[in-house]
Each structure stands twice: as structure tokens, then as C-alpha cells.
C-alpha positions as CSV (number, residue, x, y, z in Angstrom):
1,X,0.0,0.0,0.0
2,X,1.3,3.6,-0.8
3,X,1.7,6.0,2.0
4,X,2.0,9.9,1.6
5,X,3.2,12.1,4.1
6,X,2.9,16.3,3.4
7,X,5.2,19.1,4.5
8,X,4.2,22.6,4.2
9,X,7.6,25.1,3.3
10,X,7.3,28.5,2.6
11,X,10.1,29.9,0.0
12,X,11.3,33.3,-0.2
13,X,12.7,34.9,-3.0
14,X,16.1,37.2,-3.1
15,X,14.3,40.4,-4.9
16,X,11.0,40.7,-5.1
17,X,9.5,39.0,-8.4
18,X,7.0,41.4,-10.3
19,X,4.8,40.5,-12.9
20,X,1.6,42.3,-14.1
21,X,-1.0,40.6,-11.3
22,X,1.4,42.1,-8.3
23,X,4.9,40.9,-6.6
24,X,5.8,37.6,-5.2
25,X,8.1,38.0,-2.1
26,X,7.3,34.7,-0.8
27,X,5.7,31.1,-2.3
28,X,4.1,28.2,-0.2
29,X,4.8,24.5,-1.6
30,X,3.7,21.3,-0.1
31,X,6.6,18.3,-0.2
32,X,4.9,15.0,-0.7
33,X,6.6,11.7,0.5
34,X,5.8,8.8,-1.0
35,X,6.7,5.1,-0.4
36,X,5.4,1.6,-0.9
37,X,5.1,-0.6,2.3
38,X,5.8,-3.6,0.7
39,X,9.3,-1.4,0.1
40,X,9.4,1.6,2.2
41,X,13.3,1.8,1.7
42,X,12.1,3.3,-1.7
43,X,11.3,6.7,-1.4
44,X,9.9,9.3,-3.7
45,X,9.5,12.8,-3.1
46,X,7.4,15.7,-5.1
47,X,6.5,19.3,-4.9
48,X,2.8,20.6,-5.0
49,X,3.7,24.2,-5.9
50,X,0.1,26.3,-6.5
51,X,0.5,30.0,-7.7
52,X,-1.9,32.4,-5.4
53,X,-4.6,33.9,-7.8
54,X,-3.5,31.7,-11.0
55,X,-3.5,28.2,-10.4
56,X,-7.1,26.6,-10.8
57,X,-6.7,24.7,-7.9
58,X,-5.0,27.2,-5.5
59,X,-7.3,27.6,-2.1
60,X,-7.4,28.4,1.4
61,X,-7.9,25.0,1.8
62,X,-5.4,23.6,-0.6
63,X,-3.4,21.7,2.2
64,X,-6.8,19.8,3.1
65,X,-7.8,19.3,-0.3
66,X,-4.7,17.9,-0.4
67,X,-4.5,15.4,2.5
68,X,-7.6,14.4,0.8
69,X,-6.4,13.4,-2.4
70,X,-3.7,11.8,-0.7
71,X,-5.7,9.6,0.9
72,X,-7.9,8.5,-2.2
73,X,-4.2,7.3,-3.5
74,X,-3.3,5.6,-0.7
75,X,-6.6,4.0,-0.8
76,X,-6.8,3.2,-4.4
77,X,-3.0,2.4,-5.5
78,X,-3.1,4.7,-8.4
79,X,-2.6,8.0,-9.3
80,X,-5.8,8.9,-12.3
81,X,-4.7,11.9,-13.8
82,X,-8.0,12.3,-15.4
83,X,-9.5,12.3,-11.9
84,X,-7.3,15.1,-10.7
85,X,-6.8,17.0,-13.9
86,X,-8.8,19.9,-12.3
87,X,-6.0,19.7,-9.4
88,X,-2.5,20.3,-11.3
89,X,-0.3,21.4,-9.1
90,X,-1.3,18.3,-6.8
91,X,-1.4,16.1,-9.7
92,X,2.1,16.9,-10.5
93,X,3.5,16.6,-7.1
94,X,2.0,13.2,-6.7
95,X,3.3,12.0,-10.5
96,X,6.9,13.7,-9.6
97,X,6.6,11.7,-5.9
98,X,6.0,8.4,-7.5
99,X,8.5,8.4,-10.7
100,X,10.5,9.2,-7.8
101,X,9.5,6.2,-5.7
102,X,9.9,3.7,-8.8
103,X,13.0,5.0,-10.4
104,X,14.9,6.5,-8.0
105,X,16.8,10.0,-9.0
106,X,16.6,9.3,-13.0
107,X,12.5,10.1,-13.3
108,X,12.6,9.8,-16.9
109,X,15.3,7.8,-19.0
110,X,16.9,10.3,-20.6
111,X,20.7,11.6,-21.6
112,X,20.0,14.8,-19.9
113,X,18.4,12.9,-16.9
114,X,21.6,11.1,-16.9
115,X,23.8,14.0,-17.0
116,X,25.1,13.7,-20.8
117,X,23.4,16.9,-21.6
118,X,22.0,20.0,-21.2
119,X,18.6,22.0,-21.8
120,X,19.0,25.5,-23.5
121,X,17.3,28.1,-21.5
122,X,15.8,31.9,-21.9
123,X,17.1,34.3,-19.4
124,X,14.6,35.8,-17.6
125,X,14.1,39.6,-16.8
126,X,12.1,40.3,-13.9
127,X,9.4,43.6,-14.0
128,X,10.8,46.2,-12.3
129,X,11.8,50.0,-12.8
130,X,13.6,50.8,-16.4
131,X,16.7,50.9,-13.9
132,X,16.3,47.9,-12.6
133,X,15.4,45.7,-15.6
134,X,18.5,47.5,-17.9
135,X,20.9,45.8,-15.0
136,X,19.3,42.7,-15.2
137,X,19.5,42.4,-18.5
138,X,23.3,43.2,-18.5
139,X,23.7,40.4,-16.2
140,X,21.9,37.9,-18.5
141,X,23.6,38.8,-21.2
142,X,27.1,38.9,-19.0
143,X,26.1,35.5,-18.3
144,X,25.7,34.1,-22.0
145,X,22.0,34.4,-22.9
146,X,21.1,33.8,-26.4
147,X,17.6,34.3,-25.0
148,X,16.1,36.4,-22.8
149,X,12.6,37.1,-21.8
150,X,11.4,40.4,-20.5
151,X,8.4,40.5,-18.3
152,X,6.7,43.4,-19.2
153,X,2.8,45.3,-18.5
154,X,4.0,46.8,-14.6
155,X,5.8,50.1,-15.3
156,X,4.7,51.9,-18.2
157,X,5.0,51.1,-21.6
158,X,7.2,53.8,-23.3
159,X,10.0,52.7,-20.6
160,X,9.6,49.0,-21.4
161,X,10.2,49.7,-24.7
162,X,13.0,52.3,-24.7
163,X,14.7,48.8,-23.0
164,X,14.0,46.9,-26.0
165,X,15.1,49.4,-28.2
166,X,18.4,50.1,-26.1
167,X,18.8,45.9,-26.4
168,X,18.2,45.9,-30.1
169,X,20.8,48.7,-30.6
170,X,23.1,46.8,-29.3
171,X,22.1,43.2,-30.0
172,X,20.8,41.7,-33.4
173,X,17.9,39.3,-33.5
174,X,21.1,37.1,-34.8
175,X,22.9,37.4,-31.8
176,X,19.7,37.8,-28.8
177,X,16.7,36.0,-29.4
178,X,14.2,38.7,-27.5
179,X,10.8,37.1,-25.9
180,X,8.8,39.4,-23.7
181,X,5.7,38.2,-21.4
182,X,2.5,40.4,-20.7
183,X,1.1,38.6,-18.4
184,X,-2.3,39.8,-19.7
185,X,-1.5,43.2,-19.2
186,X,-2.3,44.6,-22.5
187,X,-6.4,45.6,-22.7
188,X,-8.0,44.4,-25.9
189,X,-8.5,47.9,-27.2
190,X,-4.4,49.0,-27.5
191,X,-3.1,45.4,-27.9
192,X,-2.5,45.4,-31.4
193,X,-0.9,48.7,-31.5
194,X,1.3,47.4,-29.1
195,X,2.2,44.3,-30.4
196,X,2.7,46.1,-34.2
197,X,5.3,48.6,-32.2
198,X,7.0,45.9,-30.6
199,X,7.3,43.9,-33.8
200,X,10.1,46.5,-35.4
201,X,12.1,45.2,-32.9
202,X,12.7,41.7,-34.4
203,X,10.7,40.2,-30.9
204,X,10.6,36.0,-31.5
205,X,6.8,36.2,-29.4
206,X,5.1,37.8,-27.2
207,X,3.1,35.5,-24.2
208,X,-0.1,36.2,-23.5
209,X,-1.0,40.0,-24.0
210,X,-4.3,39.9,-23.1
211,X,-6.1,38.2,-20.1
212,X,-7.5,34.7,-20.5
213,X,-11.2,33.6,-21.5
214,X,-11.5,36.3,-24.0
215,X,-11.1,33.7,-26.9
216,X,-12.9,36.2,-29.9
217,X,-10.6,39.0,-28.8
218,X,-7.4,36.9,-28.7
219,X,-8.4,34.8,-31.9
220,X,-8.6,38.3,-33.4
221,X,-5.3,39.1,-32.1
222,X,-3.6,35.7,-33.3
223,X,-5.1,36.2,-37.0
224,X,-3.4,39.2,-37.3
225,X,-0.5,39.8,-35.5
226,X,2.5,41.1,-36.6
227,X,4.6,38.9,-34.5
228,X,3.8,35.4,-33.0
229,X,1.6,35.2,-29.7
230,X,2.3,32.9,-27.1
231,X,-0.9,31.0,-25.0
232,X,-0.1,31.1,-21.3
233,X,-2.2,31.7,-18.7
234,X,-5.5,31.4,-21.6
235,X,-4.4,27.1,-20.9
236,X,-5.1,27.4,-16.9
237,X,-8.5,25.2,-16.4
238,X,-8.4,23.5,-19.3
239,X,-8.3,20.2,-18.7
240,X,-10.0,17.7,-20.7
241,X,-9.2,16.9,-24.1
242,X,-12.0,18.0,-25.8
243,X,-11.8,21.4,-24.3
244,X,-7.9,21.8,-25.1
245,X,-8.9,20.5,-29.1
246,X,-11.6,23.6,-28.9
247,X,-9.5,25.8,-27.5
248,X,-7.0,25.7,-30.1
249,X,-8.9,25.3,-33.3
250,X,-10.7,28.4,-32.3
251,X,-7.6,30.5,-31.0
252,X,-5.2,29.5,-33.7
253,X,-2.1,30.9,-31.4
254,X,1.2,30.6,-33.0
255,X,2.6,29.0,-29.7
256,X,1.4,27.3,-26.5
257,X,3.7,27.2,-23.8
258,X,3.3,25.0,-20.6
259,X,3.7,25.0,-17.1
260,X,3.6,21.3,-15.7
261,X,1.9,23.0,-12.0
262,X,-0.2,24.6,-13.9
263,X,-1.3,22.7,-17.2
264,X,-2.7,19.9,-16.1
265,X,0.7,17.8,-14.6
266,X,2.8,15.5,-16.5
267,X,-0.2,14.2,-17.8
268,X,-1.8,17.3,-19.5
269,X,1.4,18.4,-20.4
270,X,2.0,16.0,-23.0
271,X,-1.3,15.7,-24.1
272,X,-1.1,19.9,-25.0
273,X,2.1,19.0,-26.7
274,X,0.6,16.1,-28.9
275,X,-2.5,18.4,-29.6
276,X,-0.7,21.6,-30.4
277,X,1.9,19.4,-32.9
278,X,-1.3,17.9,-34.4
279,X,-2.6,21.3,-35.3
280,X,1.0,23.0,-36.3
281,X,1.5,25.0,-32.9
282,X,4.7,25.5,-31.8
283,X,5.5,24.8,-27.5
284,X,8.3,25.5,-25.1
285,X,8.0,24.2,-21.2
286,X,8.9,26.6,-18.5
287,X,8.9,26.6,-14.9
288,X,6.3,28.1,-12.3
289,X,8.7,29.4,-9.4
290,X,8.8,25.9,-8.2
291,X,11.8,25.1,-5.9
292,X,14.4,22.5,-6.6
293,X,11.9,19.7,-6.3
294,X,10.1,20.9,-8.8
295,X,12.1,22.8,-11.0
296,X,14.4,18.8,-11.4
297,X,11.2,17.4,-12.7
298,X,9.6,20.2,-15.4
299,X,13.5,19.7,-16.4
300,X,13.6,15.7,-16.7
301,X,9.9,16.2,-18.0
302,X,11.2,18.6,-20.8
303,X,13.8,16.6,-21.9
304,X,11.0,13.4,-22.0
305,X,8.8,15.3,-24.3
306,X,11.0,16.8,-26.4
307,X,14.0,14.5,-27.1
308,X,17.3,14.5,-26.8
309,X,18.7,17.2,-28.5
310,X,16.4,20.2,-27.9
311,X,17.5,23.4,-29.9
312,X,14.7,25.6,-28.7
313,X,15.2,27.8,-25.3
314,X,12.9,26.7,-22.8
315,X,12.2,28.3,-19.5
316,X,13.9,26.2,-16.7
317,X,16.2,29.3,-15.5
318,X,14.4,30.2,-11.7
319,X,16.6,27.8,-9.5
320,X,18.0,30.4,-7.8
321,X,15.6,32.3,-7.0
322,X,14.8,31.7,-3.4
323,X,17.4,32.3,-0.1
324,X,15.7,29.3,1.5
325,X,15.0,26.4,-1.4
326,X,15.9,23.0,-1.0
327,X,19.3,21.8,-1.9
328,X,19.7,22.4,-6.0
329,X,19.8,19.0,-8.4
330,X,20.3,20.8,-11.3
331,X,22.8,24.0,-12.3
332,X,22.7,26.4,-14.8
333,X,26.4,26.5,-17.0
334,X,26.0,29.5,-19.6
335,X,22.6,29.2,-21.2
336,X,22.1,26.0,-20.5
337,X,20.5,23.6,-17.8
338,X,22.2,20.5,-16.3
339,X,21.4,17.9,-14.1
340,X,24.0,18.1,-11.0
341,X,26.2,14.8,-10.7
342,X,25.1,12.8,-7.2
């Protein structure tokens, strides 16, 4: 019979994190222990890792809702993803806890699970003032970036783009692939204008400039953009397969790109990836401000769906985010990420 233990952590994170629904100083996660009593000396461990006011199944109650679910796995012997597709974040933890359990510090069998290789990643530029974001950018690119994402929609627009205009004076599309993530913070109205200014600056996509579950207004916006848009948030609730096949056919974005906490696990995951390649859309995996945990297995996960030699910069870069995380499993050399030897 399985048995689950939960530990509540709370995470806090070096410089505040701003995006366009407020600033993250600190994070709750749940740690999930997991072994069989027919072998407890196997061990698993995964990280439940809800985002306040994003993920579908963050609560009040999330640590009872939890226990709960927990139990019905204990109980049952088996994790049903399509039971617990409306619970992600739990979902994940308990299919990160039990790959864990079964094959030990390898989850999935693959050369960068092994060590052989490594992931390439975006940099990431956290909102902040004009000052602020310049210097982080300088450190990104210090630190060999050939991608870098700026989080844009806080501070006002003229001064996020003076940065992307300083970047591109500097930097051809050749030489710094430039993403840049709204967060929903564009309103329908200006969007386009926005997106048609950004576009002279050679900008590979743009996530999610509108807010979600305004599907005529973004389908508008993806028909007609002058640069590629990027689903995000729009995939949050989601969950079954029919709704994901709508979804897309009606939406037509150029790329979808996935959060394993908040997509619908490992599970939903790759069933976005196989839908979105069946109707020609373009994915990347990135992190949610998991901590080590979690960040190991959206890396091992990547690497699973994608293959082994992945060209495209994902966004697995936030390991370091946090004064208090867990002890890191995985490192970032240059622009890429690497499983750390044991």
C-alpha cells in the first residue's frame, strides 16, 4: 500500500518578483513523501507548488484538499490523472513523488536525466523599474543568454520599450533572441498597436497580451498579428481533451507554452504538446517558481517530451531564485541547464 506524508515550506525569493498581477516575495509549496510498504526503503518525493490567484486549484484550503487526495491514493494504489486533472499542481506533485519512488533520482530515461546533456534556457528579466530591468538584462547577457525574456505590462510602456530598443541597438535578432511576457497586461483595445510597435524590434513572441477567456478577442489578435503570440495563462483550467482540441482550433495561437503546476501535470502536459503538434502549434515548457523539487522534474519532463537534443530555449532558468530552497539538483552553465552529478 502507498503512503503519503505532506510538509508545508514557505520559499522566499532574493528580490521581489513582479509580474503584471502584483509581486511575489514569498511562495508556499507542499513536499509530498511517498513510499510503498511492501518497500518503504524506496522513497519518492514531489513538490505541489500552487501560484496564489493563478493556479485553478490554488485555495485556502489547498493543504486539506490535499490530504484528501492523498488519501484517495493511498486508498486506491493509483494516481488517475483524469480524476485530478482539475488539481494540477497536486497532480504533478504526486506523479513527480512516484516516478521518484519507482526509479529513484533518473525520473525519466533520458541523456539529460543522466547528466550527458544539457537544456538550452531563456534568461529571464524580472518587471521592475527601467533601472532595474537595464541591469538585469546586463547580467543575462554577461552571463551568455542567447535568449532572454522580459516580463513586461508593470511600469509603463514607453519605458519597457525604450529597453527593448536600447537591447536591439546593441544586440541583433542574430545574436539575442528577444521574448517578452505580458502577463495579460495589455487591454484588448491597445493590444495590437502594441504588439505592431514591438514587432520593429525583431521580438521571436510575445506570451499572453491579453487576459485569458476572452477567446474572440485573442483569436482576433492571433489572426493578425505582426509577430507570433504565445498561450499562457489562456491554458489554466483547461483540462479535458475535448476542451484543449476547442481551445485551439478556435484561438489559432502561434505557440502554447506550458507549465507542468499549472497545465494539467505531467499528464496534461504531453497531451497539450501532442494536440498543439497535431494542429501545427509551436510549444516550449517553463517553470512556475517551483523550488528544486520541482524545477528537477519540469527539467527531466522537458527533456522526455521533447528528445534529446532540444535546440529551442525553454524556461527552466528560476533555480536560484529563493534564499531558503531545498538543496539544487540541477545547475545552470552558460545558457544552459544540467542535471547536477550525485
Amino acid at each position: 500500500m502507498l503512503r503519503i506524508s505532506i510538509e508545508k515550506k514557505t520559499l522566499h525569493f532574493k528580490q521581489p518578483a513582479g509580474t503584471s498581477r502584483g509581486v511575489y516575495t514569498e511562495r508556499d509549496i507542499w513536499l509530498l513523501t511517498m513510499y510503498d510498504t511492501c518497500s518503504p526503503e524506496d522513497v519518492g518525493v514531489g513538490e505541489c507548488a500552487p501560484l496564489p490567484d493563478l493556479s485553478c486549484d490554488a485555495s485556502e484550503n489547498y493543504e486539506k484538499r490535499l490530504r484528501e487526495i492523498c488519501n484517495v491514493v493511498e486508498q486506491t494504489g493509483r494516481i488517475d490523472g483524469s480524476l485530478l486533472s482539475p488539481y494540477p499542481s497536486m497532480l504533478f506533485g504526486l506523479e513527480t513523488a512516484y516516478l521518484n519512488m519507482k526509479n529513484g533520482r533518473y525520473l525519466f530515461d533520458t541523456p539529460f536525466s543522466h547528466g550527458r546533456c544539457g537544456i538550452p534556457i531563456n534568461g529571464l528579466v524580472w518587471m521592475g523599474t527601467a533601472e532595474e530591468m537595464n541591469l538585469r538584462m546586463e547580467e543575462k547577457i554577461k552571463a551568455g543568454f542567447s535568449c532572454v525574456k522580459l516580463k513586461i505590462g508593470a511600469i509603463d510602456f514607453e519605458s519597457e520599450l525604450a529597453l527593448v530598443k536600447s537591447i536591439r541597438k546593441r544586440f541583433s535578432k542574430d545574436v539575442i533572441e528577444l521574448r517578452v511576457d505580458a502577463n495579460g497586461g495589455f487591454s484588448p483595445a491597445e493590444a495590437m498597436e502594441r504588439l505592431e510597435v514591438l514587432a520593429r524590434y525583431d521580438i521571436h513572441s510575445i506570451e499572453q497580451p491579453i487576459r485569458q477567456k476572452q477567446w474572440s478577442e485573442m483569436a482576433r489578435l492571433c489572426s493578425t498579428t505582426p509577430l507570433p503570440i504565445a498561450l499562457d495563462e489562456e491554458l489554466i483550467g483547461v483540462n479535458m481533451k475535448a476542451m484543449k482540441e476547442e481551445l485551439l482550433s478556435v484561438i489559432k495561437p502561434q505557440y502554447i507554452v506550458l507549465k507542468p503546476t499549472l497545465h494539467g501535470g505531467m499528464r496534461g502536459t504531453e497531451e497539450w504538446v501532442a494536440l498543439a503538434r497535431q494542429h501545427g502549434i509551436g510549444s516550449w515548457i517553463t517553470s512556475a517558481l517551483e523550488g528544486s523539487v520541482g524545477l528537477n522534474a519540469v527539467a527531466q519532463l522537458t527533456s522526455h517530451v521533447y528528445g534529446d537534443d532540444i535546440e529551442f530555449a525553454q524556461g527552466l532558468g528560476t533555480g536560484m531564485l529563493y534564499t531558503d530552497n531545498m538543496p539544487m539538483t540541477t545547475e545552470i552553465r552558460g545558457n544552459k541547464i544540467w542535471i547536477r552529478e550525485a
